[in-house]
GULUM-552285 format. One record per atom (N, C-alpha, C): residue number from 1; residue in one letter; x, y, z. Coordinates in nm, 4 decimals, decimal comma. Example, Ala and Ser with C-alpha at 12.3 -4.5 7.8 and 13.67 -1.06 7.14 Angstrom:
# GULUM-552285
{site 1 "A" {1,3190 -0,5690 0,7800}}
{site 1 "A" {1,2300 -0,4500 0,7800}}
{site 1 "A" {1,3200 -0,3300 0,7800}}
{site 2 "S" {1,2850 -0,2250 0,7080}}
{site 2 "S" {1,3670 -0,1060 0,7140}}
{site 2 "S" {1,2900 0,0030 0,7870}}
# end
This chain:
# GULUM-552285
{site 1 "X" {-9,8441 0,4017 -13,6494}}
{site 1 "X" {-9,7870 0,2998 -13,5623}}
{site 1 "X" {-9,7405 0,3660 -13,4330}}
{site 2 "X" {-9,8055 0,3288 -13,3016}}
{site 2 "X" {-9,7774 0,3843 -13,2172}}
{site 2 "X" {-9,6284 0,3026 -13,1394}}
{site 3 "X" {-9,5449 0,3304 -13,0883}}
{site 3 "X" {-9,4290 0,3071 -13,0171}}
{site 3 "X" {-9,4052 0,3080 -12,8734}}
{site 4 "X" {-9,5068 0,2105 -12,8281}}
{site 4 "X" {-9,5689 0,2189 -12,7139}}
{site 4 "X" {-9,4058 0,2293 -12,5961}}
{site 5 "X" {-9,3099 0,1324 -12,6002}}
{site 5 "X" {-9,1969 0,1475 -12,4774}}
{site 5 "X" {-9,1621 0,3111 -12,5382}}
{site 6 "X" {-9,1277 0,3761 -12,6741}}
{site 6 "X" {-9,0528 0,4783 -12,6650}}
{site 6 "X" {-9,1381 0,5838 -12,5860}}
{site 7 "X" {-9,2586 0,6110 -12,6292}}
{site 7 "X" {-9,3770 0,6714 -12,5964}}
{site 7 "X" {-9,3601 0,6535 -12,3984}}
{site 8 "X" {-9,3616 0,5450 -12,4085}}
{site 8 "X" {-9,3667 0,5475 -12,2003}}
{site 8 "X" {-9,1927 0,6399 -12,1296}}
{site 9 "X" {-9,1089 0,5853 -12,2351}}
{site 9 "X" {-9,0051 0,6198 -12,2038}}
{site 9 "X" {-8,9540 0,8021 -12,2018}}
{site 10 "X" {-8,9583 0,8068 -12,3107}}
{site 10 "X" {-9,0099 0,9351 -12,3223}}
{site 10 "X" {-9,0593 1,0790 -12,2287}}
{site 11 "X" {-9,2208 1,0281 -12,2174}}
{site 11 "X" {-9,2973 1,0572 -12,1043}}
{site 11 "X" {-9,2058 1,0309 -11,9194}}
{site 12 "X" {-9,1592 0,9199 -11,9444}}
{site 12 "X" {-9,0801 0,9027 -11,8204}}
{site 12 "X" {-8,9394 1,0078 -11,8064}}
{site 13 "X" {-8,9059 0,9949 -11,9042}}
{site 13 "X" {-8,7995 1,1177 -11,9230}}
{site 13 "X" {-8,7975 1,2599 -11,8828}}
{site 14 "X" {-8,9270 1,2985 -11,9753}}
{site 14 "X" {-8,9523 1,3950 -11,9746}}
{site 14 "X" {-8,9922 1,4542 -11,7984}}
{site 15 "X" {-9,0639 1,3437 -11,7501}}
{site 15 "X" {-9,1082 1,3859 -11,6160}}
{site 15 "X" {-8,9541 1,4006 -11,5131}}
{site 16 "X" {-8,8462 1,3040 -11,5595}}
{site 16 "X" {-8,7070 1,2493 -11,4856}}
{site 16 "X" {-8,6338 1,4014 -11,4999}}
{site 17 "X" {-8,6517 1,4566 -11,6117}}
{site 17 "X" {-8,6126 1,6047 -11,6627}}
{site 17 "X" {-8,6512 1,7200 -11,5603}}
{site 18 "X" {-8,7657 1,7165 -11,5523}}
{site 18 "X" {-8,8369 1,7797 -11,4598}}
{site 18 "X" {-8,8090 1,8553 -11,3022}}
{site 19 "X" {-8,8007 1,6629 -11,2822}}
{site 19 "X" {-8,7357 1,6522 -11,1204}}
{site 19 "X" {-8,5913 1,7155 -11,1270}}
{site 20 "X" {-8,5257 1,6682 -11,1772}}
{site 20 "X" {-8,3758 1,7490 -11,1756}}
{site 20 "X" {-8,3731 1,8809 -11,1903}}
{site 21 "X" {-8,4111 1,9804 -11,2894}}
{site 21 "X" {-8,4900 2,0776 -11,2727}}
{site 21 "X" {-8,5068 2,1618 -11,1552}}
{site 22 "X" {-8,6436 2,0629 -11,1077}}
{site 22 "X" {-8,6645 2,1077 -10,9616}}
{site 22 "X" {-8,5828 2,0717 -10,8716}}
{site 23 "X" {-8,5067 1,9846 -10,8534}}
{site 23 "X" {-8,3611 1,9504 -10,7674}}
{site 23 "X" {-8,3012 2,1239 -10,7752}}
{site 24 "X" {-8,2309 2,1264 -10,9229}}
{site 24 "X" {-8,1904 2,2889 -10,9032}}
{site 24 "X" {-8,2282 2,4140 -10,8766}}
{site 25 "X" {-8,3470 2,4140 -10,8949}}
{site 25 "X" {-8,4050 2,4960 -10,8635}}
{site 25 "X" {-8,4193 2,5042 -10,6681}}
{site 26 "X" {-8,4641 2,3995 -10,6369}}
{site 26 "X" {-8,4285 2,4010 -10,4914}}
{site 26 "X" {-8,3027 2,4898 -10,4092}}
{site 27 "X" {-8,1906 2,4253 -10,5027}}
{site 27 "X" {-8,0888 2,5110 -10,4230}}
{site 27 "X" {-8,0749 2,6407 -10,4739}}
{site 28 "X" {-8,1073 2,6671 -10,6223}}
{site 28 "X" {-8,0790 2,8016 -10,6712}}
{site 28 "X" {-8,1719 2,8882 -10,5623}}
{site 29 "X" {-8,2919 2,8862 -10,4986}}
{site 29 "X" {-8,3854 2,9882 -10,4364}}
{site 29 "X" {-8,2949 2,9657 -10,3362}}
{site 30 "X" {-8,2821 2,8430 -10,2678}}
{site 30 "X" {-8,2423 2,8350 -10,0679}}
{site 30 "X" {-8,1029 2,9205 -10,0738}}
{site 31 "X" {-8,0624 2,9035 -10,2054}}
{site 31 "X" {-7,9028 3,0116 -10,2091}}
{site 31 "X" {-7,8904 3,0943 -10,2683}}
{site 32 "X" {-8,0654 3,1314 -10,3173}}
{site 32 "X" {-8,0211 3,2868 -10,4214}}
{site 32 "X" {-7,8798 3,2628 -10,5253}}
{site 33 "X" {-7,8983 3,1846 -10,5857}}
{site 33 "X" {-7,8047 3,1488 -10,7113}}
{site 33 "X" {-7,8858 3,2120 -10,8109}}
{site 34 "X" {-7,8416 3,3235 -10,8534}}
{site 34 "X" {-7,9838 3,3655 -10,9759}}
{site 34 "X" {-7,8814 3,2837 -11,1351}}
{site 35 "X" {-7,7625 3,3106 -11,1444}}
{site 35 "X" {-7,7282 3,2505 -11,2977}}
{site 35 "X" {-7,5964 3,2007 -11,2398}}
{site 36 "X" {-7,5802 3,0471 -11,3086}}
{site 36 "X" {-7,4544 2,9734 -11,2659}}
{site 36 "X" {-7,4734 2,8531 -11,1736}}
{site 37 "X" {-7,3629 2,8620 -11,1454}}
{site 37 "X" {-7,3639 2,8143 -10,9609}}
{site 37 "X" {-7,3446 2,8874 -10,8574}}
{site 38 "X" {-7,3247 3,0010 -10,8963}}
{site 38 "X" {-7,2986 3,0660 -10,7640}}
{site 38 "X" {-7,1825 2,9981 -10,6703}}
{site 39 "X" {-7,0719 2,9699 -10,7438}}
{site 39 "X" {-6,9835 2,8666 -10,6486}}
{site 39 "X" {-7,0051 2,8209 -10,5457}}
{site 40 "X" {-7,1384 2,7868 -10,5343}}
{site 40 "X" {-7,2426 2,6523 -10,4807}}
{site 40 "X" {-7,2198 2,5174 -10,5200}}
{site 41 "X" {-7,1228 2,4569 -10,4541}}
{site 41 "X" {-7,0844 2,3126 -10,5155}}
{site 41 "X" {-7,2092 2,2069 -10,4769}}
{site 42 "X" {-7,3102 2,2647 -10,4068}}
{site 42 "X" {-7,4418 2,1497 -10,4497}}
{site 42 "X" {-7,5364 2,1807 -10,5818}}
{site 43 "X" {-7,4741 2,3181 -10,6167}}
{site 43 "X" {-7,5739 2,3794 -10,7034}}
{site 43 "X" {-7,5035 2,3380 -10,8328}}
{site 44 "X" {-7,3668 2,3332 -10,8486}}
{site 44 "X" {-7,2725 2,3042 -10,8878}}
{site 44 "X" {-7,3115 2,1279 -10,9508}}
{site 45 "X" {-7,3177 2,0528 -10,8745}}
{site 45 "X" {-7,3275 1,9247 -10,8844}}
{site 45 "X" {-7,4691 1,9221 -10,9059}}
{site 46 "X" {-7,5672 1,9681 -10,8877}}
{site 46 "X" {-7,7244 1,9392 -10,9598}}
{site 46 "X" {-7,7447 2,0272 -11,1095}}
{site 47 "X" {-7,6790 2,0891 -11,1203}}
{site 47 "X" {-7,6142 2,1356 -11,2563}}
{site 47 "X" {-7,5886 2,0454 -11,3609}}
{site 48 "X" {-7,4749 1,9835 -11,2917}}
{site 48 "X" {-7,4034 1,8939 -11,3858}}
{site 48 "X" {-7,4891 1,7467 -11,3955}}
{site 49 "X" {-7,5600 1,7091 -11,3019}}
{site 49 "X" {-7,6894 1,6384 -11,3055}}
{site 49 "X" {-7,7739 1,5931 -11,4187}}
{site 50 "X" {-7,8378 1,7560 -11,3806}}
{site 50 "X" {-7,9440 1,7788 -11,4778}}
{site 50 "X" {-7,8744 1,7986 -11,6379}}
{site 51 "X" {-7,7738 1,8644 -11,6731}}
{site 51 "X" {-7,6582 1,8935 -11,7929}}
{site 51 "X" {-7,6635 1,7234 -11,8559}}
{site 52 "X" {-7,5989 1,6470 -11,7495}}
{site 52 "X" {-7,5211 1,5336 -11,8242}}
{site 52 "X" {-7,6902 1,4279 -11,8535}}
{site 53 "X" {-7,7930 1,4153 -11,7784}}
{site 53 "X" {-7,8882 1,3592 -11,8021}}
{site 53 "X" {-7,9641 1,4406 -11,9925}}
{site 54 "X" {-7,9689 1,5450 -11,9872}}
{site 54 "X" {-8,0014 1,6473 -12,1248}}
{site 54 "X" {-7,8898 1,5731 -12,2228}}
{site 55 "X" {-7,7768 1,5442 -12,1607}}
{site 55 "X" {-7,6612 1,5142 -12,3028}}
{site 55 "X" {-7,6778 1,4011 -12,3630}}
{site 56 "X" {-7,7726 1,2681 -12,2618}}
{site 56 "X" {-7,7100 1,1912 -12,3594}}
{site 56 "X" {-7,8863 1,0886 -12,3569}}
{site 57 "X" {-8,0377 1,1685 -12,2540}}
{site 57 "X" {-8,0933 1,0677 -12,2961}}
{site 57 "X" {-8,1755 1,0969 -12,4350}}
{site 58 "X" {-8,1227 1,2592 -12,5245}}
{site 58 "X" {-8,2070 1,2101 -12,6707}}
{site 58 "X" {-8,1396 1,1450 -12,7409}}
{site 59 "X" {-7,9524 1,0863 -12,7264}}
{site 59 "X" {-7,8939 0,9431 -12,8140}}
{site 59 "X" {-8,0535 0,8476 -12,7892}}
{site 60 "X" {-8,0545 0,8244 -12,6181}}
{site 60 "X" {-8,0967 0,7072 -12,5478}}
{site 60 "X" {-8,2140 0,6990 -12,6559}}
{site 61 "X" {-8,3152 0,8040 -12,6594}}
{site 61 "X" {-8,4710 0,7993 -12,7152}}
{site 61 "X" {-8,4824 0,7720 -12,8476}}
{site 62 "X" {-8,3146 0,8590 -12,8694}}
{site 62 "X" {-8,3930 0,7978 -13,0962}}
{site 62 "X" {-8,3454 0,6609 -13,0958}}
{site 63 "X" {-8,2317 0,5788 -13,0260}}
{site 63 "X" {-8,2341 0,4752 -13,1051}}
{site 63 "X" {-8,3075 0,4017 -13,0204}}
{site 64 "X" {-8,3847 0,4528 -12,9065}}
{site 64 "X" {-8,4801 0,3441 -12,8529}}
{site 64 "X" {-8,6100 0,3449 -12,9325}}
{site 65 "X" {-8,5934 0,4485 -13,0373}}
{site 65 "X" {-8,6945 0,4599 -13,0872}}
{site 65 "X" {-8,6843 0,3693 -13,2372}}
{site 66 "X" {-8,5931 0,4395 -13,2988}}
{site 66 "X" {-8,5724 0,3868 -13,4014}}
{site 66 "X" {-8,5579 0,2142 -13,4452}}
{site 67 "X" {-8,5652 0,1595 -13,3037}}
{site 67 "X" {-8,4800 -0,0045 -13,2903}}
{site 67 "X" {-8,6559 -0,0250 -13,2769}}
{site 68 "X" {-8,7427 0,0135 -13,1774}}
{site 68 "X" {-8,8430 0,0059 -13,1726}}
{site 68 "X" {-8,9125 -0,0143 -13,2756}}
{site 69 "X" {-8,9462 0,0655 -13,3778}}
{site 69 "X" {-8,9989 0,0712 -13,5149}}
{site 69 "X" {-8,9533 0,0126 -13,5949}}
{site 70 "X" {-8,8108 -0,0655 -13,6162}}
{site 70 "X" {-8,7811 -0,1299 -13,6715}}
{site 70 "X" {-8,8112 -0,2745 -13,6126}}
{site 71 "X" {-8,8527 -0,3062 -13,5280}}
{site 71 "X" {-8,9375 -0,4805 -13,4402}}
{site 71 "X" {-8,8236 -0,4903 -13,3818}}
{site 72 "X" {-8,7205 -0,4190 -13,3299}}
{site 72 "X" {-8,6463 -0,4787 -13,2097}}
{site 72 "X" {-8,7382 -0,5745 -13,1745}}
{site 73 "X" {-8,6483 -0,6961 -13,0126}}
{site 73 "X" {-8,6902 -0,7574 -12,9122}}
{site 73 "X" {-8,8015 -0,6532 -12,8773}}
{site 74 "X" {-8,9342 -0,6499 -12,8268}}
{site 74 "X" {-8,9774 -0,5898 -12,7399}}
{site 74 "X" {-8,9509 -0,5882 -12,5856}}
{site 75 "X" {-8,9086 -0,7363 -12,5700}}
{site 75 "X" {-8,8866 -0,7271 -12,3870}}
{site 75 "X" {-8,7166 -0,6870 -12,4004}}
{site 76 "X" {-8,6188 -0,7312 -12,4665}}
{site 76 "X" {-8,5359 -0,6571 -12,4174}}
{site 76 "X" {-8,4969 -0,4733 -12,4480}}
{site 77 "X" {-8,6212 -0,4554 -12,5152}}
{site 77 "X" {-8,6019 -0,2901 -12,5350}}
{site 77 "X" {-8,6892 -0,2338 -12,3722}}
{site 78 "X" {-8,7442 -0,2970 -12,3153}}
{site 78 "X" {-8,8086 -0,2824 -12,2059}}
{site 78 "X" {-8,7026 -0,2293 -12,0947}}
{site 79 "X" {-8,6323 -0,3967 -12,0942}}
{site 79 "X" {-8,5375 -0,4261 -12,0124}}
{site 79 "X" {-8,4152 -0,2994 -12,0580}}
{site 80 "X" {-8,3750 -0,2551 -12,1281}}
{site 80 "X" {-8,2974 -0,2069 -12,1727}}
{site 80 "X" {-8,3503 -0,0139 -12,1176}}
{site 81 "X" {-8,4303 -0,0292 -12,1050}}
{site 81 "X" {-8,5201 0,1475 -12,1270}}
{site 81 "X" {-8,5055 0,1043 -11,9876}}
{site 82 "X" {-8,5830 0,0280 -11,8784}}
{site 82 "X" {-8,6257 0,0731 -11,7666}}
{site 82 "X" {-8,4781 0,0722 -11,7172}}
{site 83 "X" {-8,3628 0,0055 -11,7345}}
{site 83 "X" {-8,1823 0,0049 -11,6460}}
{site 83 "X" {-8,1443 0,1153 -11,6949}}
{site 84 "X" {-8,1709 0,1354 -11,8151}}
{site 84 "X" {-8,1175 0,3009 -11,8791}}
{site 84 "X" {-8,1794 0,4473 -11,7582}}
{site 85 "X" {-8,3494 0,4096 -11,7250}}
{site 85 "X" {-8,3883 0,5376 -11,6098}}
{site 85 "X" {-8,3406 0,4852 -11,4940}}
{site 86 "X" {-8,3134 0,3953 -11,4800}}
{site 86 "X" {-8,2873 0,3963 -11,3314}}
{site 86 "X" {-8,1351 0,4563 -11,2901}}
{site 87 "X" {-8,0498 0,3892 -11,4034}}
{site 87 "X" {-7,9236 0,4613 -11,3747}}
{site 87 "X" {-7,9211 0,6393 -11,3988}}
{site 88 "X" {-8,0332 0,6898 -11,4720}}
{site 88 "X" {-8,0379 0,8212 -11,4507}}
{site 88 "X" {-8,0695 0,8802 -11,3130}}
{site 89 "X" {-8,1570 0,7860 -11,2579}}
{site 89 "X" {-8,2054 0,8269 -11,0938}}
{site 89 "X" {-8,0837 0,8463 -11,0572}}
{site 90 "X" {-8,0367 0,6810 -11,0375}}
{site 90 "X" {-7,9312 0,7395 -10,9528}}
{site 90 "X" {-7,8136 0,7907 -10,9690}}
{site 91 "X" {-7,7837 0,8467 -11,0951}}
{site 91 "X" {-7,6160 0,9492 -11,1174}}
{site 91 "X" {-7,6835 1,0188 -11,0051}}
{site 92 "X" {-7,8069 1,1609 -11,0149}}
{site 92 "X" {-7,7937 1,2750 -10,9506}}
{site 92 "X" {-7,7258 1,2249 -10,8017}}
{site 93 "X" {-7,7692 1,1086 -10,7698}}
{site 93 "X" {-7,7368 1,1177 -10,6002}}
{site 93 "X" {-7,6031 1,0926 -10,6052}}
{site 94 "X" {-7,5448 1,0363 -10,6857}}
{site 94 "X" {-7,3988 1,0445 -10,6978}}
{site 94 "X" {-7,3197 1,1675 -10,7072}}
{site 95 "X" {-7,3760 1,2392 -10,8110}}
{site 95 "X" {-7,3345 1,3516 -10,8021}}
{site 95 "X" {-7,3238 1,4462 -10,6638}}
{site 96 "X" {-7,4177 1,4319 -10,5823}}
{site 96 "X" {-7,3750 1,5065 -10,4343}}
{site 96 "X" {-7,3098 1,4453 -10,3536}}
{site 97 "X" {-7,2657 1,3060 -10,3804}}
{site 97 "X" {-7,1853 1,2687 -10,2699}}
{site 97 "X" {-7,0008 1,2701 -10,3154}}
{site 98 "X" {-6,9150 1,2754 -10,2909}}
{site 98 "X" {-6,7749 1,2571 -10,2570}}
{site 98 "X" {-6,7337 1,1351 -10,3565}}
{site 99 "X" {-6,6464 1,1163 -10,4899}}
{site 99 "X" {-6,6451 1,0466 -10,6030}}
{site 99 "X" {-6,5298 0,9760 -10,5198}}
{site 100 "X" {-6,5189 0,8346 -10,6037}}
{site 100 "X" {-6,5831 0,7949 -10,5821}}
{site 100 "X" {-6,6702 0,7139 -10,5622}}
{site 101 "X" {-6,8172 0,7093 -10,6313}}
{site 101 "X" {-6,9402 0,6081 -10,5544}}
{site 101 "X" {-7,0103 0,5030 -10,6281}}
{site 102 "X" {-7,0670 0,4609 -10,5871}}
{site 102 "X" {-7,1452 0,3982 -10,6709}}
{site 102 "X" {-7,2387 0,4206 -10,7500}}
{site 103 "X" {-7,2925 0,4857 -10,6977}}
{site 103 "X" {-7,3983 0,5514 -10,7650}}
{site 103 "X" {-7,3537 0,6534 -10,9079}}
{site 104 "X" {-7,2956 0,7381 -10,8295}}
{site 104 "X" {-7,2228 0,8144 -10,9579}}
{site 104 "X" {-7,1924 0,7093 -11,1063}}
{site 105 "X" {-7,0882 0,6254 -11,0743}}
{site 105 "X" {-6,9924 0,5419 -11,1240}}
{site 105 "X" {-7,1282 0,4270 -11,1969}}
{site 106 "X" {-7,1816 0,4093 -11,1247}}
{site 106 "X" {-7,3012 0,2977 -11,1560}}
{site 106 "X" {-7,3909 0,3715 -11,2424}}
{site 107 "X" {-7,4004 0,4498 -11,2168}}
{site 107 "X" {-7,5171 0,5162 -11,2918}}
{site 107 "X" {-7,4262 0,6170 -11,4327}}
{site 108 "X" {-7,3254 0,6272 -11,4247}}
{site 108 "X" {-7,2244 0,6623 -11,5483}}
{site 108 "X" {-7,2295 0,5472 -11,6618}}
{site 109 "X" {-7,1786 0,4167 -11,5957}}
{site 109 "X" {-7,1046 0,3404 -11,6726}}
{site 109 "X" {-7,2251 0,2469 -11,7239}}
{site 110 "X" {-7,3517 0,2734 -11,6632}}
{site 110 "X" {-7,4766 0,1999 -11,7015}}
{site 110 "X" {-7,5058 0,2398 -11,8423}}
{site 111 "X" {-7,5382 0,3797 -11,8314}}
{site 111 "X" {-7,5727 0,4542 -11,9262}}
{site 111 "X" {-7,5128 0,4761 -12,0412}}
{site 112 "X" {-7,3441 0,4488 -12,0092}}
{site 112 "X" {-7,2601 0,4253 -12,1517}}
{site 112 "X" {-7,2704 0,2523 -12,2139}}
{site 113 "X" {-7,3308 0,2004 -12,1218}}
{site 113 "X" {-7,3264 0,0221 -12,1631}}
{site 113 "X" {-7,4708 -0,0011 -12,2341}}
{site 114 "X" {-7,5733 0,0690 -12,2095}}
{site 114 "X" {-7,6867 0,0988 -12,2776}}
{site 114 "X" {-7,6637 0,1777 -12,4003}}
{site 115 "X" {-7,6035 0,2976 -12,3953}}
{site 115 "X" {-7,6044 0,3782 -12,5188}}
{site 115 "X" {-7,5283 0,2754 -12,6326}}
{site 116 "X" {-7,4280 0,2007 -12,5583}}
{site 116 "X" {-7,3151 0,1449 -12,6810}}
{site 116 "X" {-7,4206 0,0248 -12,7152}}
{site 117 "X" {-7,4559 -0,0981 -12,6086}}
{site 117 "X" {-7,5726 -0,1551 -12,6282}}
{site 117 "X" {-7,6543 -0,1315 -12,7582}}
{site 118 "X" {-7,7302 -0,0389 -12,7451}}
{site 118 "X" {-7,8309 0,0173 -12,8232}}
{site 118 "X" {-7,7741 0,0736 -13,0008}}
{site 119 "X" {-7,6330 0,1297 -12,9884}}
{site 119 "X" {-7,5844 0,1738 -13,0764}}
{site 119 "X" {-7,5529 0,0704 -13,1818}}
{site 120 "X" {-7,4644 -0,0423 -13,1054}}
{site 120 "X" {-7,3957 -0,1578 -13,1759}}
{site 120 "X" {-7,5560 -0,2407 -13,2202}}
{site 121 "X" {-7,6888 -0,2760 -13,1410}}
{site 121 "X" {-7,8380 -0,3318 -13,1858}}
{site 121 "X" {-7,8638 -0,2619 -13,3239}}
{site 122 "X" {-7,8056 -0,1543 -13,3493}}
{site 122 "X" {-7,8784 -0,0673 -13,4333}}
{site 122 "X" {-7,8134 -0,0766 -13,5778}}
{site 123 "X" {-7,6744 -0,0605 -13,5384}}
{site 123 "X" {-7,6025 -0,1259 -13,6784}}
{site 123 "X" {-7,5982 -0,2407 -13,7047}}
{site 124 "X" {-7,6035 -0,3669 -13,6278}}
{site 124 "X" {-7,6602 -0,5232 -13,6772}}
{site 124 "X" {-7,7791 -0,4809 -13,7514}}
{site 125 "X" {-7,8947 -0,4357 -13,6877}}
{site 125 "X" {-8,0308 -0,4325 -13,7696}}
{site 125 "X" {-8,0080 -0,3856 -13,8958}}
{site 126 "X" {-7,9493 -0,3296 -13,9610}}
{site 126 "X" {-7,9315 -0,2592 -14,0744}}
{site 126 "X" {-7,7901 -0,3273 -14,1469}}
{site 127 "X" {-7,6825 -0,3608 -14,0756}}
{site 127 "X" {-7,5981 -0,4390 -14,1831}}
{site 127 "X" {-7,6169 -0,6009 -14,1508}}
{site 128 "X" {-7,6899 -0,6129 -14,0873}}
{site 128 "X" {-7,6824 -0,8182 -14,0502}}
{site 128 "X" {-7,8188 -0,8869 -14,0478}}
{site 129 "X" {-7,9373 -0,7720 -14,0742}}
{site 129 "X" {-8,0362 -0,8255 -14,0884}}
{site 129 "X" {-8,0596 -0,8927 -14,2124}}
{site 130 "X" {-8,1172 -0,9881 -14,2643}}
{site 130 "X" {-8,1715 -1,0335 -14,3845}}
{site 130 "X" {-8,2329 -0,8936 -14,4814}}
{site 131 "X" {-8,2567 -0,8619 -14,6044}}
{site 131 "X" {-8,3642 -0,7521 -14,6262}}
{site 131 "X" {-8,4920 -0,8111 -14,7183}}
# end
């Protein structure tokens, strides 16, 4: 059984991983940051970027996965996956600007309203479903 939204999501991740990545990496060469931040507070803040995106989207993937395979909604696991990447886009830009923002804040509080979202979908399916 293939899991076609986790499978796209995933893949989208994985590439979202990437970019941040290369975000740090950008400043680590332009500032010779070889380990750390180099008390580089942009290097500093694409750090914590790329860190806080790693912390919390494999919650995001197993139970987008797991809700998946179990016949979740399909359109609202859609709806639910594509607001979950977008608020990953935009934390990083939050993160370089002065807190704070929207973006930061928007893209924080998205991602905890999805994870809890997804968390609370997951225990209905299993204690409120019929069996």
């Amino acid at each position: 059984m293939t899991l076609p939204i986790t499978l796209t999501m995933a893949a989208a991740a994985t590439l979202l991983n990437v970019w941040l990545a290369f975000r740090c990496a950008q400043v680590r060469i332009k500032g010779k940051v070889d380990i750390g931040d180099g008390s580089h507070p942009l290097m500093l803040a694409r750090m914590r970027a790329h860190a806080n995106f790693v912390e919390y989207t494999p919650f995001f993937l197993i139970l987008l996965g797991l809700i998946e395979y179990a016949r979740g909604p399909m359109q609202w696991l859609w709806i639910v996956a594509i607001v979950y990447l977008v608020a990953r886009v935009a934390h990083p830009f939050g993160m370089e600007r002065p807190a704070p923002n929207p973006f930061r804040a928007g893209g924080a509080l998205v991602t905890w309203a999805v994870l809890i979202g997804l968390s609370g979908y997951a225990i209905a399916l299993v204690y409120l479903s019929p069996r």
